[in-house]
PATIMI-599780 format. One line per 4 residues: for each residue x, y, z of N, C-alpha, C. Coordinates in steps of 0.02 Angstrom, whole numbers, padded with zeros to 5 digits, m for minus. Layout:
% PATIMI-599780
X Y Z X Y Z X Y Z  ... .
***
This chain:
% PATIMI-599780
02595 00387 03990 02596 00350 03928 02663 00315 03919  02682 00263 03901 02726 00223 03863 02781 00254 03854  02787 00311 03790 02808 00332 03768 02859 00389 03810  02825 00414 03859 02842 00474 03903 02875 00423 03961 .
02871 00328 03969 02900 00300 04015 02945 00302 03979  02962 00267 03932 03006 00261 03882 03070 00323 03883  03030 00385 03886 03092 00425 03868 03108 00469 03941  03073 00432 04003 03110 00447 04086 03154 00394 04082 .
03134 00331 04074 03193 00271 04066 03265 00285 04022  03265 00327 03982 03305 00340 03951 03328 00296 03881  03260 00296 03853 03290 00235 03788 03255 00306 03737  03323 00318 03692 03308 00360 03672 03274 00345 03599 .
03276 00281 03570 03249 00277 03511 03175 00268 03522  03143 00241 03587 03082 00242 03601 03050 00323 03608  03122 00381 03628 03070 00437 03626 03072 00472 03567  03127 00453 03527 03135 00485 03455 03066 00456 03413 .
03061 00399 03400 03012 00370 03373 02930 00360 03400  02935 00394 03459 02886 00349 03482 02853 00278 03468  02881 00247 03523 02861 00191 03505 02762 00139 03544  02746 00211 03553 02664 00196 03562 02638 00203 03491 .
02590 00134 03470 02555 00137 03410 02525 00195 03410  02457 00198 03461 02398 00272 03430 02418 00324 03499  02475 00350 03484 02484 00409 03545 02412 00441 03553  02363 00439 03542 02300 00486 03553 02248 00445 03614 .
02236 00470 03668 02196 00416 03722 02135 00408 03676  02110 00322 03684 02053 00308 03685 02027 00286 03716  02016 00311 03781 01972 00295 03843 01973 00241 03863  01908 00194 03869 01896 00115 03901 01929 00087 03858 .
01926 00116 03780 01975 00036 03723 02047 00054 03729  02072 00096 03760 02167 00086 03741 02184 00020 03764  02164 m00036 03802 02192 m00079 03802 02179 m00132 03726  02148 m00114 03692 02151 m00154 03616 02171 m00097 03579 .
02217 m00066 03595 02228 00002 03530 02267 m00088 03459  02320 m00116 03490 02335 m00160 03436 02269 m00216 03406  02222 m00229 03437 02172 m00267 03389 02137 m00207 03342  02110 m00160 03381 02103 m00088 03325 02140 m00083 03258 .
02206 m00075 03276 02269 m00063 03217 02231 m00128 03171  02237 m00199 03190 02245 m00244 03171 02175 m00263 03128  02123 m00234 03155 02065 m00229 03120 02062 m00176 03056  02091 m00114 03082 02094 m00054 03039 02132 m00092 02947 .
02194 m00110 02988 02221 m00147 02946 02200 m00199 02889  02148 m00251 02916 02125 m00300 02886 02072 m00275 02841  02050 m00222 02862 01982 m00181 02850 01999 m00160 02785  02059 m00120 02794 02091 m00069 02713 02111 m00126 02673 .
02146 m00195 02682 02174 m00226 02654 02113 m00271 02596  02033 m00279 02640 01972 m00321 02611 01949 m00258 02557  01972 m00188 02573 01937 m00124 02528 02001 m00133 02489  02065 m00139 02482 02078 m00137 02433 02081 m00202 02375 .
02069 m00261 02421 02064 m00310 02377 02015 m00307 02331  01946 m00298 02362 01881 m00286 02324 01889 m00233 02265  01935 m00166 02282 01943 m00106 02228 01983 m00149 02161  02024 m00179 02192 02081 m00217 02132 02028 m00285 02093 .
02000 m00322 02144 01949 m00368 02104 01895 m00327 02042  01862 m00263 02085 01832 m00239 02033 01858 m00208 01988  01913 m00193 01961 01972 m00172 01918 01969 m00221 01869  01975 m00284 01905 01983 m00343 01869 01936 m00362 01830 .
01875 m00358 01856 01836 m00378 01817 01808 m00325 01769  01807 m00249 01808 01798 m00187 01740 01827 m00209 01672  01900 m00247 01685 01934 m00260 01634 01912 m00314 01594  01894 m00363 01628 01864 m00410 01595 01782 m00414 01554 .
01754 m00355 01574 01690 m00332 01561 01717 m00292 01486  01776 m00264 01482 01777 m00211 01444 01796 m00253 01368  01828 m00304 01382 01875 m00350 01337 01802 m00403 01309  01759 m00397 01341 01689 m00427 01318 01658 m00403 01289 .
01659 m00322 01277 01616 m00292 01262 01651 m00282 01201  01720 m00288 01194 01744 m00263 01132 01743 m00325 01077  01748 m00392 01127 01741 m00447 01045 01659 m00441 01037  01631 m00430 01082 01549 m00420 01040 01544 m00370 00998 .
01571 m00314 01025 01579 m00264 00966 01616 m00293 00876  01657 m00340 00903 01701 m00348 00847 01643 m00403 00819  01618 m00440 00833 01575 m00495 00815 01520 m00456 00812  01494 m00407 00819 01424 m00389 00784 01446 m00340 00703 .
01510 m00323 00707 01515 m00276 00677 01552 m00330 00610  01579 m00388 00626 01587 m00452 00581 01531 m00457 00538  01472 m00482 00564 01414 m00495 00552 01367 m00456 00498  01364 m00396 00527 01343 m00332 00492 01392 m00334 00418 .
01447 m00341 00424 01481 m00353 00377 01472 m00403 00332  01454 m00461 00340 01430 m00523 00307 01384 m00508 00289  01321 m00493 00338 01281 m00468 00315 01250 m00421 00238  01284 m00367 00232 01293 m00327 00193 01317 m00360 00132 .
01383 m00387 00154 01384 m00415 00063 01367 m00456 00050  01326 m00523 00095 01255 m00571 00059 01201 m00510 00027  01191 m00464 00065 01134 m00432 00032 01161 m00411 m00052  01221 m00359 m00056 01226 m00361 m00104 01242 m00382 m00153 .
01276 m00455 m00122 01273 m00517 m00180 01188 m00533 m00192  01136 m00533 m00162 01062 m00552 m00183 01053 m00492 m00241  01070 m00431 m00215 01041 m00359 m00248 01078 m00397 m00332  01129 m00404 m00337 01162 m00430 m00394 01093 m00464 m00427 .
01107 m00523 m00397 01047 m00569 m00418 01002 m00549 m00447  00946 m00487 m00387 00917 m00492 m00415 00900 m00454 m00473  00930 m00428 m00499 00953 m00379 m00551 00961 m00434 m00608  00985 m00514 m00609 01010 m00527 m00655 00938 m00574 m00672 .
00924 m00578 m00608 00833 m00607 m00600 00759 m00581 m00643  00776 m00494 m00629 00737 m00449 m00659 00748 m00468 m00747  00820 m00489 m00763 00811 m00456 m00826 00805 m00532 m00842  00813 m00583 m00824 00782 m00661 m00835 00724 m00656 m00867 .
00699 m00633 m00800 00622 m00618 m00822 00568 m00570 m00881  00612 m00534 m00890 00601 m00488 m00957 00600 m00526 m01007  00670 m00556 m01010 00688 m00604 m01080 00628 m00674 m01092  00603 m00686 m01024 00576 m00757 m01037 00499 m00738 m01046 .
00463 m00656 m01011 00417 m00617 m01043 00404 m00603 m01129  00452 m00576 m01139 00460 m00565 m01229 00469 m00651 m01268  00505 m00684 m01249 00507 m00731 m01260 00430 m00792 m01269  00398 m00771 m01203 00318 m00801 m01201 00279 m00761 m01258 .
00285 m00708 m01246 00231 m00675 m01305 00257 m00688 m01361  00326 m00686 m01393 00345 m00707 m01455 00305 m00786 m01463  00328 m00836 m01414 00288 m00894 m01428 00211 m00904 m01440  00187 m00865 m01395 00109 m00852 m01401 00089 m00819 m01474 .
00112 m00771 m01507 00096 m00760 m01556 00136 m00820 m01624  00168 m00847 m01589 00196 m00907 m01665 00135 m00975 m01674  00124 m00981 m01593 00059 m01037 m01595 m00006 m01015 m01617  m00021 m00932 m01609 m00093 m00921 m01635 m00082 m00891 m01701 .
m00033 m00902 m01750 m00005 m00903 m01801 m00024 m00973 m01833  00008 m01016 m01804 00005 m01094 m01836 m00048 m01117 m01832  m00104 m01092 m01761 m00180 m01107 m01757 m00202 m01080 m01804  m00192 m01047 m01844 m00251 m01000 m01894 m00223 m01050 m01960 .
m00165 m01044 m01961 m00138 m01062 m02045 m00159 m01150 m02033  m00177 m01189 m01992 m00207 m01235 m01988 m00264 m01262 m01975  m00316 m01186 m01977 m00387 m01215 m01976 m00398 m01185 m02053  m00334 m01161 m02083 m00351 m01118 m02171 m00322 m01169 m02210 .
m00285 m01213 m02164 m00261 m01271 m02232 m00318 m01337 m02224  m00344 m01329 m02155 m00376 m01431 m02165 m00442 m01386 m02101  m00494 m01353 m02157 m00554 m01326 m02126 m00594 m01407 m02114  m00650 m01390 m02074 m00695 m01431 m02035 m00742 m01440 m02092 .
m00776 m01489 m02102 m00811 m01500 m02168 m00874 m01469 m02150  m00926 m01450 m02192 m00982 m01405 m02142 m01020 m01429 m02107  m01045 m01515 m02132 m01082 m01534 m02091 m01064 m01561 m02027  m00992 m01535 m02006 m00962 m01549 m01935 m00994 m01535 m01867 .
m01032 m01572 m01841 m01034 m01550 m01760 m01039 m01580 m01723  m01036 m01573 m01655 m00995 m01623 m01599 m01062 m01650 m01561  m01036 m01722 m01560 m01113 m01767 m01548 m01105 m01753 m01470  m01188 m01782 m01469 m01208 m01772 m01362 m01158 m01781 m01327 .
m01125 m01855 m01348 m01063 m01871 m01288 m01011 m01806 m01283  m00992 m01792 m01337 m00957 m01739 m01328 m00964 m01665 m01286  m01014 m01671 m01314 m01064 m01589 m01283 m01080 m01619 m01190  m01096 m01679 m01175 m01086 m01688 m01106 m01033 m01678 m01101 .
m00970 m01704 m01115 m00907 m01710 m01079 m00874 m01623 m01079  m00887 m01605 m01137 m00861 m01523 m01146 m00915 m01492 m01074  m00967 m01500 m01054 m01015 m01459 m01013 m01004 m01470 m00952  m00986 m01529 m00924 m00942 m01555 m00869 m00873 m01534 m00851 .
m00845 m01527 m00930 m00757 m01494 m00915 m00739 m01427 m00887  m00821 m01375 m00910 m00844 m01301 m00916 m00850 m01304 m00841  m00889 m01339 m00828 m00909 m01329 m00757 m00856 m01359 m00699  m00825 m01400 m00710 m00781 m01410 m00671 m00717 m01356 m00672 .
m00710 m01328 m00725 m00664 m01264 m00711 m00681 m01213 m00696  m00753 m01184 m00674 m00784 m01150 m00668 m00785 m01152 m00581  m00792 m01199 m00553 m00788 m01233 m00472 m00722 m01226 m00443  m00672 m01246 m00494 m00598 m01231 m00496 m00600 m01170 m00483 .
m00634 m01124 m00520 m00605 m01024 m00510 m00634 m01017 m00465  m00692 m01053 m00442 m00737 m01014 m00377 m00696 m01022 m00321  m00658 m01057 m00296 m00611 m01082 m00251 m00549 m01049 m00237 .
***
């Protein structure tokens, strides 16, 4: 071996160090033991690039996941207080509607108020009643709202 020429020649830093790359025989390949090294080499260097790329991008996966987090959790937030600005509403909606309820029936009873005290001030004379034309057009109006509800 090399190494064992090396240290009959007398170079002593070749036998201190050995200066054979893979002191271990490898049969037919010791004459590429350096493309070996050189492959071994290139080999660890593509595994560690790929370990550090996927690092890189873990990181970049992780920094994605957190503004979506931050942007759904925005949202949800908006969310929430449109709703309870509506809930407001509709609370102020509900009681709209109460007021404009009492409000209708108060009116409803002031008009069938004024209907009465106005068929007691200017009554229909007796011999009042409503000629044919009328009685067609009223029997036509009946029935056309009648076609109206069936629908």
């Amino acid at each position: 071996m090399a190494w064992q020429i090396a240290r009959r020649a007398g170079n002593a830093r070749c036998a201190r160090w050995r200066c054979d790359v893979l002191p271990i025989p490898l049969g037919p390949l010791a004459p590429y033991r350096t493309l070996i090294v050189a492959a071994a080499l290139l080999g660890a260097g593509v595994v560690a690039g790929l370990q550090i790329n996927a690092w890189r991008y873990g990181l970049q996966l992780a920094e994605l996941r957190a503004a979506q987090a931050q942007a759904s959790a925005t949202a949800a937030t908006t969310a929430l207080a449109q709703q309870r600005k509506l809930a407001g509403n509709l609370g102020q909606i509900a009681a709209d509607l109460v007021a404009a309820s009492d409000k209708q029936q108060r009116l409803a009873a002031a008009i069938a108020r004024d209907y009465d005290d106005a068929a007691k001030h200017n009554p229909l004379p007796a011999d009042c009643r409503p000629g044919p034309d009328r009685l067609r057009s009223l029997a036509e109006a009946a029935s056309a709202a009648n076609a109206a509800a069936a629908r």
